[in-house]
Every structure is written in C-alpha cells, then in structure tokens.
N, CA, C and O atoms as a printed pandas DataFrame, in Angstrom:
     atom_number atom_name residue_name chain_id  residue_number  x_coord  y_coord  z_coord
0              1         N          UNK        A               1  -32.704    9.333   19.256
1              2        CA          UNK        A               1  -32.293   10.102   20.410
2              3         C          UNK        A               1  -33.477   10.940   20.863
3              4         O          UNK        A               1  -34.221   11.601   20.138
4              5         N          UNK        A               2  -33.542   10.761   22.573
5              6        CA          UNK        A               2  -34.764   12.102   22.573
6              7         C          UNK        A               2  -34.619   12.652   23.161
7              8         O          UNK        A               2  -34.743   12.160   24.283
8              9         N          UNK        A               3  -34.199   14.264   23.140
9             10        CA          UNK        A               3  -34.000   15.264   23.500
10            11         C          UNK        A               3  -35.132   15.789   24.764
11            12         O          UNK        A               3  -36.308   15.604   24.450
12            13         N          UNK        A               4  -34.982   16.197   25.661
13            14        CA          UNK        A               4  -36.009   17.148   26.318
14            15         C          UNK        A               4  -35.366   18.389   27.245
15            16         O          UNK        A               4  -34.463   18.093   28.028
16            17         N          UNK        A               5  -35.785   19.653   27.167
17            18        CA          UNK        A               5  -35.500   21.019   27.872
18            19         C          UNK        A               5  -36.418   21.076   29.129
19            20         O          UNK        A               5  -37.639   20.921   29.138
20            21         N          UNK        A               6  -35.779   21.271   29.956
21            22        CA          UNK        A               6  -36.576   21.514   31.341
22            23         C          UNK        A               6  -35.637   22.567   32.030
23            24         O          UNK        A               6  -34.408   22.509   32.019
24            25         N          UNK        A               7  -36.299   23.410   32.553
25            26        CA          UNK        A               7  -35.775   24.082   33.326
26            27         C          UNK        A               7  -35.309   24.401   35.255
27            28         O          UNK        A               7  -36.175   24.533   36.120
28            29         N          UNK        A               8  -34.470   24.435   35.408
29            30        CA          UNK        A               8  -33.584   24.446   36.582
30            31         C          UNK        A               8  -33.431   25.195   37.430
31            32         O          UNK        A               8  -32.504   25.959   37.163
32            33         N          UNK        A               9  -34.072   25.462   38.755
33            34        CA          UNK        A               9  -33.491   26.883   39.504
34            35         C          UNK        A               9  -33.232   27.875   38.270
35            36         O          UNK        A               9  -32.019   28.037   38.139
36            37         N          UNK        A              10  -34.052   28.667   37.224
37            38        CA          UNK        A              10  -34.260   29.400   35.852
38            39         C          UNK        A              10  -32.607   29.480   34.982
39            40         O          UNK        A              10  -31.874   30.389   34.592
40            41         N          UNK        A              11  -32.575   28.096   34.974
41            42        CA          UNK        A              11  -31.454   27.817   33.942
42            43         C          UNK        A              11  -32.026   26.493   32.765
43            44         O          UNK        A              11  -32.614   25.414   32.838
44            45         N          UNK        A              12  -31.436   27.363   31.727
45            46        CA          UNK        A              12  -32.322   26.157   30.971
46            47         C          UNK        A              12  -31.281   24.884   30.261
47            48         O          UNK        A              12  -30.287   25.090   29.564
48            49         N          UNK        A              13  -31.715   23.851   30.578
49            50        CA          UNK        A              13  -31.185   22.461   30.820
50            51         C          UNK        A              13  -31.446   21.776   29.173
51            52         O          UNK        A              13  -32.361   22.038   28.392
52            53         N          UNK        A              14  -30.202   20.753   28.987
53            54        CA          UNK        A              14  -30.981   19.587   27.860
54            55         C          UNK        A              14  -30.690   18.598   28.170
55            56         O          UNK        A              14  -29.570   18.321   28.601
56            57         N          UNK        A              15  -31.545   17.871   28.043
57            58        CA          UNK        A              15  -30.817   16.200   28.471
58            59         C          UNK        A              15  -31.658   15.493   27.175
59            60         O          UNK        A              15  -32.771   15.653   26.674
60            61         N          UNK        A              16  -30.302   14.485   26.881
61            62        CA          UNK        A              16  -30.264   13.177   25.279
62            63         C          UNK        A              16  -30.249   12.437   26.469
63            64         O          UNK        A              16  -29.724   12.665   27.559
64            65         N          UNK        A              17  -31.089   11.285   25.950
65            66        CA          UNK        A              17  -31.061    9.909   25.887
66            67         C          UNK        A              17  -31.081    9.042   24.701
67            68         O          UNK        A              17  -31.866    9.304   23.790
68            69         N          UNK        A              18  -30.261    7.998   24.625
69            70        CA          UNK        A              18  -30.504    7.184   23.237
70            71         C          UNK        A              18  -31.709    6.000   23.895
71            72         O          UNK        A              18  -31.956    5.492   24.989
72            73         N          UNK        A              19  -32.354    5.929   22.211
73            74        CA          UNK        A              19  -33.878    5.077   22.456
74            75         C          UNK        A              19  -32.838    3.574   22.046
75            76         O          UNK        A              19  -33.448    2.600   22.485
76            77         N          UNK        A              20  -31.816    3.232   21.520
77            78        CA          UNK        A              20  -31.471    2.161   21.113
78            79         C          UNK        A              20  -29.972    2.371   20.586
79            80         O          UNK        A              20  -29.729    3.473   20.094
80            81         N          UNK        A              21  -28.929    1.408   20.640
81            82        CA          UNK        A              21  -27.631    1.648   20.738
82            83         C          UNK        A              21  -27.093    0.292   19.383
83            84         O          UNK        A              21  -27.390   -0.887   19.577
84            85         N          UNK        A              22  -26.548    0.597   18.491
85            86        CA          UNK        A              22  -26.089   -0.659   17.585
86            87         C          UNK        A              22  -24.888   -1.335   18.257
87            88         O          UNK        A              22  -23.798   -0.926   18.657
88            89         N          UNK        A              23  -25.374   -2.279   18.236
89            90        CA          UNK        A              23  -24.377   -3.428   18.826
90            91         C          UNK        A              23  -23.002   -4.177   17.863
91            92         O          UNK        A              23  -23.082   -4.116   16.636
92            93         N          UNK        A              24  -22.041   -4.718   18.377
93            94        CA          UNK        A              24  -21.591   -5.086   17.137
94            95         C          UNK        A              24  -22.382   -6.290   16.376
95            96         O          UNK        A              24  -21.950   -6.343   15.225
96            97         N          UNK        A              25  -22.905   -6.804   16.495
97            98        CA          UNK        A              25  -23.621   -7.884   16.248
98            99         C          UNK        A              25  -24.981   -7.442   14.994
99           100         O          UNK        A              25  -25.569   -8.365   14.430
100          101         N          UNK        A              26  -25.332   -6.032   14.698
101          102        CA          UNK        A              26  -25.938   -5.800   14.275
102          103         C          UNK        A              26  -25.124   -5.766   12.755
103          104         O          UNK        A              26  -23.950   -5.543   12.457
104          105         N          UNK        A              27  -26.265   -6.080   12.004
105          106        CA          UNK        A              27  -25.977   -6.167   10.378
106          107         C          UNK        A              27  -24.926   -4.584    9.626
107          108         O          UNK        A              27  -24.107   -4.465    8.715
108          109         N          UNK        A              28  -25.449   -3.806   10.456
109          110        CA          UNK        A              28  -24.802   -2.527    9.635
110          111         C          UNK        A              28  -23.620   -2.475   10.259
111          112         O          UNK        A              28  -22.914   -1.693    9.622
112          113         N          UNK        A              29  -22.958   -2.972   11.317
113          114        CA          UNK        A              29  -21.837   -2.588   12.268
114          115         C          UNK        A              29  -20.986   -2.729   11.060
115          116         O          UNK        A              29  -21.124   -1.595   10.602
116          117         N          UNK        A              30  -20.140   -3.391   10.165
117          118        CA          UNK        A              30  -19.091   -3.732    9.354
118          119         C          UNK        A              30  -19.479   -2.147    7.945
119          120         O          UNK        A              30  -18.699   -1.309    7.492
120          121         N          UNK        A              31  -20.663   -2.320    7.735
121          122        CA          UNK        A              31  -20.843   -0.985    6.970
122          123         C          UNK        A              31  -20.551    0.066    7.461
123          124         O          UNK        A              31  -19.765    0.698    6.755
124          125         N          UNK        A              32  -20.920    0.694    8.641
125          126        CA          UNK        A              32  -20.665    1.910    9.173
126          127         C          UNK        A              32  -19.071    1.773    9.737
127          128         O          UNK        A              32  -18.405    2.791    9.929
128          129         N          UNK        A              33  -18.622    0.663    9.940
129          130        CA          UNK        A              33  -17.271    0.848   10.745
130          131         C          UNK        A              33  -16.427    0.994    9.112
131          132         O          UNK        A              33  -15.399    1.672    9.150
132          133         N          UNK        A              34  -16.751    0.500    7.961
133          134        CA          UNK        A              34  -16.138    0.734    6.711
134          135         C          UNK        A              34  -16.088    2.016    6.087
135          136         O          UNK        A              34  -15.081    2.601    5.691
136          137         N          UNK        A              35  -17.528    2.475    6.030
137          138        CA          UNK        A              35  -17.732    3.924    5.939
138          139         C          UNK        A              35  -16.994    4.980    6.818
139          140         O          UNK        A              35  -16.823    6.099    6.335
140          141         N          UNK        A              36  -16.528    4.692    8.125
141          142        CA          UNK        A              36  -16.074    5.208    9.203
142          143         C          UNK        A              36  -14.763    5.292    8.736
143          144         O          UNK        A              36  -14.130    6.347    8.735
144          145         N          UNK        A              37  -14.258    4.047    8.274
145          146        CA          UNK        A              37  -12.975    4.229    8.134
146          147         C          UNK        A              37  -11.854    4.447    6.856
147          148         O          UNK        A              37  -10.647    4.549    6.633
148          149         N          UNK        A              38  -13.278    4.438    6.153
149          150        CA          UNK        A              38  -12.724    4.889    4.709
150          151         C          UNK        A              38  -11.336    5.775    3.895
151          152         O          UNK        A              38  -10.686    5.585    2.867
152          153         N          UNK        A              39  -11.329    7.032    5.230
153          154        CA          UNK        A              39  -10.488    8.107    4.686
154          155         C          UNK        A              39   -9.769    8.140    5.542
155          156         O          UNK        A              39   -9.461    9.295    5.838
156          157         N          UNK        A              40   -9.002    6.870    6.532
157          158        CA          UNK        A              40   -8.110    6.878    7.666
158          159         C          UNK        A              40   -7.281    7.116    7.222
159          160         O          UNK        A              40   -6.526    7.738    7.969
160          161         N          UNK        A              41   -6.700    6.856    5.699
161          162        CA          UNK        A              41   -5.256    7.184    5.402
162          163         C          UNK        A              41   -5.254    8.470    5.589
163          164         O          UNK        A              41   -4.276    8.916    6.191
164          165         N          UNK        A              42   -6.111    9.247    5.229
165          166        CA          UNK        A              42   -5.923   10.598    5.089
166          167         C          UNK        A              42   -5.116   11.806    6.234
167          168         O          UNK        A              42   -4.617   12.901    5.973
168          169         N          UNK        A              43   -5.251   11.043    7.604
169          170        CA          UNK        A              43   -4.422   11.289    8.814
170          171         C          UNK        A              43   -2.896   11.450    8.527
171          172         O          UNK        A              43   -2.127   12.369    8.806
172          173         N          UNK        A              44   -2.725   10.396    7.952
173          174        CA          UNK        A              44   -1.339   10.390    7.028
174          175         C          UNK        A              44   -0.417   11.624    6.764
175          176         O          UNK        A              44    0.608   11.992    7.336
176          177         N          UNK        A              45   -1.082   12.118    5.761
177          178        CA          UNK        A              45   -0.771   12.783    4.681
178          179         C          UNK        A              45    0.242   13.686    5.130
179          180         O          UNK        A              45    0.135   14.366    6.151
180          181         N          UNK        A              46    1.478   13.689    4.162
181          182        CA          UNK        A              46    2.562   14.592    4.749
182          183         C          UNK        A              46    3.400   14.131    5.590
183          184         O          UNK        A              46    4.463   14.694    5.850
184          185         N          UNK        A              47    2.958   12.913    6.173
185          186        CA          UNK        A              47    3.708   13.143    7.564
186          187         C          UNK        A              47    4.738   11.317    6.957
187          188         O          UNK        A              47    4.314   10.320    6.374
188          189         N          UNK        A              48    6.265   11.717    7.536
189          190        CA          UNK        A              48    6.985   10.524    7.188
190          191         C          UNK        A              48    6.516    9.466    8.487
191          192         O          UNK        A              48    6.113    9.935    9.552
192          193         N          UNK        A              49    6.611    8.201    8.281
193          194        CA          UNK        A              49    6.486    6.976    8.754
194          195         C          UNK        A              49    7.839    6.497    9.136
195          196         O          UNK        A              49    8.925    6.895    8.716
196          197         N          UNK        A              50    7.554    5.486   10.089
197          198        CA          UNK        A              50    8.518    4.931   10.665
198          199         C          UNK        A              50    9.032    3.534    9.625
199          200         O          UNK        A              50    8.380    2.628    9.106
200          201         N          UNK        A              51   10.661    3.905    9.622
201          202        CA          UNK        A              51   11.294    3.032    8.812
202          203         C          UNK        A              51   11.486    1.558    8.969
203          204         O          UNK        A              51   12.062    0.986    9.896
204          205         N          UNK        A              52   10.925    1.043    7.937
205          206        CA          UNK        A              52   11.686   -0.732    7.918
206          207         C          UNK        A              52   12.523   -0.918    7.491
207          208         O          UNK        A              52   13.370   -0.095    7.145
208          209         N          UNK        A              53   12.554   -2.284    7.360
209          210        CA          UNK        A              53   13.662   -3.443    6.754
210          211         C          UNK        A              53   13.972   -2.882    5.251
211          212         O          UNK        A              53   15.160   -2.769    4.951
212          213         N          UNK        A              54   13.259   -2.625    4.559
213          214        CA          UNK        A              54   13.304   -1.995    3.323
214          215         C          UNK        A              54   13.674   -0.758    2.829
215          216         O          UNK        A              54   12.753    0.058    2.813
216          217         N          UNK        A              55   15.033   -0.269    2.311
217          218        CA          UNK        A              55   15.861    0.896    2.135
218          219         C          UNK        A              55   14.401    1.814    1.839
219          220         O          UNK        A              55   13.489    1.372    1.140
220          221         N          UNK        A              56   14.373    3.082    2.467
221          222        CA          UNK        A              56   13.051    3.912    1.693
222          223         C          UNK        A              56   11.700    3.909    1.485
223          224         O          UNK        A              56   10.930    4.498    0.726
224          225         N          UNK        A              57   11.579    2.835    2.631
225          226        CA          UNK        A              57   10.233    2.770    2.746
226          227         C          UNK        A              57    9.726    2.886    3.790
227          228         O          UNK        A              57   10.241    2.277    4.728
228          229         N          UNK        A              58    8.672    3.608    3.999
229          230        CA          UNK        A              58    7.963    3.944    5.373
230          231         C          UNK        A              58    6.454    3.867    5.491
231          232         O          UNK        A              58    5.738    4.180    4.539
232          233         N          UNK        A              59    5.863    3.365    6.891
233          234        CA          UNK        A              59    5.117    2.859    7.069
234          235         C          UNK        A              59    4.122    3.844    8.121
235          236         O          UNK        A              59    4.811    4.145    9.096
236          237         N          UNK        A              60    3.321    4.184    8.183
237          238        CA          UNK        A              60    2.087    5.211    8.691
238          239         C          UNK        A              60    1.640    4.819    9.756
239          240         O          UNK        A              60    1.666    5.149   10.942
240          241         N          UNK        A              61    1.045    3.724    8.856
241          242        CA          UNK        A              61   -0.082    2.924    9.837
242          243         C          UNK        A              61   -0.549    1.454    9.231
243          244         O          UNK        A              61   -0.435    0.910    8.133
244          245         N          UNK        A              62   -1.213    1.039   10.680
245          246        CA          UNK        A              62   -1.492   -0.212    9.968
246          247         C          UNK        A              62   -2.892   -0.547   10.598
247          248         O          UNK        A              62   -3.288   -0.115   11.681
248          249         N          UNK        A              63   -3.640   -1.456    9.678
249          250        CA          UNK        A              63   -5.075   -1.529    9.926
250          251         C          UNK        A              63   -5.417   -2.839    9.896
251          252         O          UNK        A              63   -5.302   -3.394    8.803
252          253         N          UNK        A              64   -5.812   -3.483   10.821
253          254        CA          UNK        A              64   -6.665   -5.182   10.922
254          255         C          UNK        A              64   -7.579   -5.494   11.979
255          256         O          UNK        A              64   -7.592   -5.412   13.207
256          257         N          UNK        A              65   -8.430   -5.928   10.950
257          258        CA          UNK        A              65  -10.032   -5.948   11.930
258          259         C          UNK        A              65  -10.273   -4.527   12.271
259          260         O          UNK        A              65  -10.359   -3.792   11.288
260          261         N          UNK        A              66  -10.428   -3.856   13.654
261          262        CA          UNK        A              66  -11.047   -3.190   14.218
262          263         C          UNK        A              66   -9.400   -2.044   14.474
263          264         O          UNK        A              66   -9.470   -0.865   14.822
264          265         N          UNK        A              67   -8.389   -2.616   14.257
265          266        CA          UNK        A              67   -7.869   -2.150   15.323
266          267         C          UNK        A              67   -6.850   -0.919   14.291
267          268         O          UNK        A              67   -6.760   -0.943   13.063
268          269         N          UNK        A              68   -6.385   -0.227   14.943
269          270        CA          UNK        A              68   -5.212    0.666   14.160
270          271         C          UNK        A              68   -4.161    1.155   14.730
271          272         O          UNK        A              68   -4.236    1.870   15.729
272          273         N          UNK        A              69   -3.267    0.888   14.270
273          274        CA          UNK        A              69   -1.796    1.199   14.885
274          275         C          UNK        A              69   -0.920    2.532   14.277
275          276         O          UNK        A              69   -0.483    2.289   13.152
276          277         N          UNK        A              70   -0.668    3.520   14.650
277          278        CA          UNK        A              70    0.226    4.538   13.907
278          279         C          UNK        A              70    1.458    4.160   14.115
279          280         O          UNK        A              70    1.861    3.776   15.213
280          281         N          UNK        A              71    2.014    4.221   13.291
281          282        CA          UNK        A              71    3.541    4.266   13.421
282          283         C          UNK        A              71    4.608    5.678   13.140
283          284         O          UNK        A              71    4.375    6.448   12.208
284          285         N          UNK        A              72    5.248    5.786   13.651
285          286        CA          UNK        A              72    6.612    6.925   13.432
286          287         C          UNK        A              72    7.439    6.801   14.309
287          288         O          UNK        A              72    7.268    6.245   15.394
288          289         N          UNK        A              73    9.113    7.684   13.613
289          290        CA          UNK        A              73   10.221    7.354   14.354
290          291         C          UNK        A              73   10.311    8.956   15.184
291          292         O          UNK        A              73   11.155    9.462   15.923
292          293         N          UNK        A              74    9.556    9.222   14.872
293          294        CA          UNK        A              74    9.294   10.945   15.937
294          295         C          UNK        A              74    8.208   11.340   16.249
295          296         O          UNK        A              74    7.175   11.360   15.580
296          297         N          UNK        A              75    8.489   11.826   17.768
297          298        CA          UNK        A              75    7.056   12.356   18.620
298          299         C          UNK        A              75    6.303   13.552   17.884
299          300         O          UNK        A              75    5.125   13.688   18.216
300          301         N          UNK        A              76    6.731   14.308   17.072
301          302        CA          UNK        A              76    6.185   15.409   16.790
302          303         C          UNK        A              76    5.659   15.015   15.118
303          304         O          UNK        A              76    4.966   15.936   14.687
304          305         N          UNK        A              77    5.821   13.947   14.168
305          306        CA          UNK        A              77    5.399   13.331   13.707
306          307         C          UNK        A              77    3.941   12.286   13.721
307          308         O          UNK        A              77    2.915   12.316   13.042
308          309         N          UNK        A              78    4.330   11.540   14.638
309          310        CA          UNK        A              78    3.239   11.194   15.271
310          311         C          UNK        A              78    1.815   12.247   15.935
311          312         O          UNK        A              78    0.671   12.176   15.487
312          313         N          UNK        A              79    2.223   13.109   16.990
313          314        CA          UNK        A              79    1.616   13.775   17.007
314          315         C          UNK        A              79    0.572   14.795   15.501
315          316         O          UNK        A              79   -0.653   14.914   15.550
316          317         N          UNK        A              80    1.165   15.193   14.711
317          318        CA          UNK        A              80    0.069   15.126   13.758
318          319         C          UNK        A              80   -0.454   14.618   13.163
319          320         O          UNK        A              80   -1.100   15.006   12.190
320          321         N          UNK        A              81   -0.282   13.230   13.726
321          322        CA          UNK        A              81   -1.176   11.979   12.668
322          323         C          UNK        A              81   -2.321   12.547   13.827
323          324         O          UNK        A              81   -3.285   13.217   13.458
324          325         N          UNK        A              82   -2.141   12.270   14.968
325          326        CA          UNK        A              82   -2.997   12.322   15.980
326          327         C          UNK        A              82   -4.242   13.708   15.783
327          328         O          UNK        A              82   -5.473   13.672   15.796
328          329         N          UNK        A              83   -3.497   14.590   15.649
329          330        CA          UNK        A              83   -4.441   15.772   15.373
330          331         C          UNK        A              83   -4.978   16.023   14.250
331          332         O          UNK        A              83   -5.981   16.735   14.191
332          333         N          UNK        A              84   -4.481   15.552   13.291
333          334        CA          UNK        A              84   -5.413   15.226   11.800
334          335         C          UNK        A              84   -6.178   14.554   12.330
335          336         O          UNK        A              84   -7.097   14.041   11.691
C-alpha cells in the first residue's frame, strides 16, 4: 500500500493506493480465506439456532466453499450472530 499526505486549501489529506491486489487464483487465497475463517463459529456462541427435523437440535450456521449461511428462528437472535 502507498500512502501519501498532501495538503489541501491547508487541510491535511491521505490518500492509499494498493500497489497489487490477491486474486482468487493466487496460491495463498485458500490459506488466508482459512485463516480468515477459522473462528466463524465463534459468532455463534450463546445464541440458539434454528430448529430441524431432529428433536433438540439446532443449527447456527452453515459453511461451503466460500459461502455462509446463518440460520435462526428469531430476528433478534440472528441479529447477534450479525454483530458478533
């Protein structure tokens, strides 16, 4: 990233630019998106899941490939998966 300060009608300014952007195609993309997503359960925590087929069991979330789905049977439930 390269940073530079310039100043403005005497206001002082920053502007980023990125020198290079990882693509998915790049070797580390599956590492960093693993590392990334390591502690997703952790959003979880506390909060009940939306019920299945199965007496007592509840379900959070669900994770494949890239993608992630929360689940719950209440808005205010859900909502703190969201804000975790």
């Amino acid at each position: 990233m390269l940073m530079n300060i310039h100043y403005w009608m005497g206001i002082r300014k920053l502007q980023c630019s990125h020198l290079s952007v990882l693509n998915k195609e790049s070797p580390l993309s599956p590492l960093l998106f693993a590392i990334y997503l390591n502690n997703i359960d952790s959003i979880a925590d506390g909060v009940k899941g939306a019920l299945t087929g199965t007496p007592n069991f509840f379900v959070t979330h669900t994770l494949f490939a890239n993608d992630l789905c929360l689940m719950s049977n209440a808005p205010n439930r859900m909502q703190t998966m969201l804000t975790n």
